[in-house]
KEKE-3310 file (N, C-alpha, C; in steps of 0.2 Angstrom, whole numbers, plus 5000, padded with zeros to 4 digits):
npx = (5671:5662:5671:5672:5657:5658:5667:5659:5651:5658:5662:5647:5639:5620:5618:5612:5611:5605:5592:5589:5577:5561:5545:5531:5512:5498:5483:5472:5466:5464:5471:5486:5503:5518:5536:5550:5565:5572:5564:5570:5579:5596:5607:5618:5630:5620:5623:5616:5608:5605:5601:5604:5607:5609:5615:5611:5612:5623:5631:5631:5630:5647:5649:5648:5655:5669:5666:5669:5663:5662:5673:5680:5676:5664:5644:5636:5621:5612:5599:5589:5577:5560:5554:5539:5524:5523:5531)
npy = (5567:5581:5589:5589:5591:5605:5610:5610:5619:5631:5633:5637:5628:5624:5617:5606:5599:5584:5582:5576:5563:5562:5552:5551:5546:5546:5534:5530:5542:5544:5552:5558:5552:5555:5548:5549:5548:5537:5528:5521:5503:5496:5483:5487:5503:5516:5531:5544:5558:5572:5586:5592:5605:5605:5608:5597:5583:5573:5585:5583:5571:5574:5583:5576:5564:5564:5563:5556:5542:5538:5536:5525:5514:5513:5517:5532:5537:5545:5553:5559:5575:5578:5592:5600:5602:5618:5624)
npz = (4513:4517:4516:4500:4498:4504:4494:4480:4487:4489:4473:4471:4467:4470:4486:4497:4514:4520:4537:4551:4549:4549:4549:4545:4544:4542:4545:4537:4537:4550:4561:4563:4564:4568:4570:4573:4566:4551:4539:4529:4528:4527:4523:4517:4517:4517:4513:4512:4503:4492:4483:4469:4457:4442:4423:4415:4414:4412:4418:4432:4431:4433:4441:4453:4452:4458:4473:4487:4489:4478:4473:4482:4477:4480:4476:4466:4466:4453:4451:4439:4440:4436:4431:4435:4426:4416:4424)
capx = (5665:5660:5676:5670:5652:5661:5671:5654:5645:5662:5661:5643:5633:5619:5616:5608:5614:5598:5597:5586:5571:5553:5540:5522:5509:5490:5480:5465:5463:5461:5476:5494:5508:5526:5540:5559:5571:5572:5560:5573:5584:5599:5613:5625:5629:5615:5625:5612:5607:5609:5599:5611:5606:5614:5613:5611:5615:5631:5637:5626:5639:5654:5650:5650:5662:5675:5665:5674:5658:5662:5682:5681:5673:5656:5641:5631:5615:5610:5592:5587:5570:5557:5551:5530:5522:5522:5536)
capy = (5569:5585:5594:5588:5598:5613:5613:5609:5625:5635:5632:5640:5623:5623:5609:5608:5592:5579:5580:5569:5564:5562:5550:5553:5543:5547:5529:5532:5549:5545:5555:5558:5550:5556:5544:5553:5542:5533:5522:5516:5502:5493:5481:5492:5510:5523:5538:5550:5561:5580:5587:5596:5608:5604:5610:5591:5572:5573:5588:5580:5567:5576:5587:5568:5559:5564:5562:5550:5534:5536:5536:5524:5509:5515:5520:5536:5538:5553:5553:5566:5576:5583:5598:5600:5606:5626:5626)
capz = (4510:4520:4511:4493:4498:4503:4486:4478:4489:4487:4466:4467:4464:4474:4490:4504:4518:4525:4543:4553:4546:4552:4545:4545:4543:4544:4541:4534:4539:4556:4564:4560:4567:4568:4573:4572:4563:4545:4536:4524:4533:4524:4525:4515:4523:4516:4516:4513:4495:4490:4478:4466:4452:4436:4417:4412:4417:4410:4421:4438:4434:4430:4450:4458:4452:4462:4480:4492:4490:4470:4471:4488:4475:4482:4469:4469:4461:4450:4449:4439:4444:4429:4433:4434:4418:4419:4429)
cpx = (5662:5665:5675:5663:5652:5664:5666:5653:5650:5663:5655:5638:5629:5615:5613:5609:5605:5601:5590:5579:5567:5550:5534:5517:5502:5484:5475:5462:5460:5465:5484:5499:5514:5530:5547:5561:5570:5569:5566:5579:5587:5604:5618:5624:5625:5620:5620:5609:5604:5604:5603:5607:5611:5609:5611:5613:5621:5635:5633:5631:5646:5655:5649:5654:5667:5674:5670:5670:5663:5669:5683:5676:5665:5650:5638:5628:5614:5602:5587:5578:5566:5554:5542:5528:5519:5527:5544)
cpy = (5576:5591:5592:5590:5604:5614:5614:5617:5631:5638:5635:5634:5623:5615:5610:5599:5591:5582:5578:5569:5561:5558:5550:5549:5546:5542:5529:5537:5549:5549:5554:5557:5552:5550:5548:5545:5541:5530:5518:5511:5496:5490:5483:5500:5512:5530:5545:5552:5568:5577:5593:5601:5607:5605:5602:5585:5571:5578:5588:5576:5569:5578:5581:5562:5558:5563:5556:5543:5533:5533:5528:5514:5508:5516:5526:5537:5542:5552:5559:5566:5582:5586:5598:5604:5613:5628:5627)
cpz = (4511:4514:4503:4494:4498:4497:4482:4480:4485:4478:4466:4465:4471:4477:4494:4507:4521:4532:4544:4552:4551:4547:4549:4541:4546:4542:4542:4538:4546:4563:4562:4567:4564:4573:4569:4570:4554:4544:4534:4529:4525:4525:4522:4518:4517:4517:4517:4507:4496:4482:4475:4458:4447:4429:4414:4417:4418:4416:4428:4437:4434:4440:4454:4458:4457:4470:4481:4488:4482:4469:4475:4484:4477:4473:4473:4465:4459:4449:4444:4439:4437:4435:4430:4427:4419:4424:4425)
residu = (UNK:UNK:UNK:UNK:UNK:UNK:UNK:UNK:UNK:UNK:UNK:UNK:UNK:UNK:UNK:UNK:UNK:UNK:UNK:UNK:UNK:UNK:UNK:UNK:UNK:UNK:UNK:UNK:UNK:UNK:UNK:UNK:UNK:UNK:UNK:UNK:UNK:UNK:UNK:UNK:UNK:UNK:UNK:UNK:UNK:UNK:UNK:UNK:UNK:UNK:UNK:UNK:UNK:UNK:UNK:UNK:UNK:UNK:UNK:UNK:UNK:UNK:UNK:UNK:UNK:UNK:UNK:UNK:UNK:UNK:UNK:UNK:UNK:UNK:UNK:UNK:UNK:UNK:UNK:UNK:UNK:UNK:UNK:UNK:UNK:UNK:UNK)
# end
């Protein structure tokens, strides 16, 4: 997985790797709480998610086809992300 990143980075698309998240919670504005770890919990592995610049859908899918999850009978999600209006 790590070596189909770097060919990614090396190719010029840009990524950026998760690393361990933080959730925050401030209920009803009474103070905010940090707890280290993941919210999200599942019974299949979570591998992670990479936000990836791409000219389209089409070629979002083309630059993840080939990861390991996708080849390995795995899925991998493409979500794409609209940009705010004025931006």
């Amino acid at each position: 997985m790590h070596a189909h990143d770097e060919k990614l980075d090396r190719d010029g698309v840009r990524i950026g790797r998760a690393v361990q998240p933080v959730q925050v919670r401030n209920p009803g504005g009474r103070g905010v709480r940090r707890d280290e770890g993941a919210y999200l919990r599942s019974d299949l592995p979570v591998a992670g998610f990479m936000v990836i610049e791409a000219d389209s859908i089409d070629d979002a899918i083309a630059l993840v086809a080939d990861t390991p999850c996708a080849v390995a009978d795995g899925v991998v999600e493409v979500w794409p992300i609209e940009r705010s209006p004025g931006r």
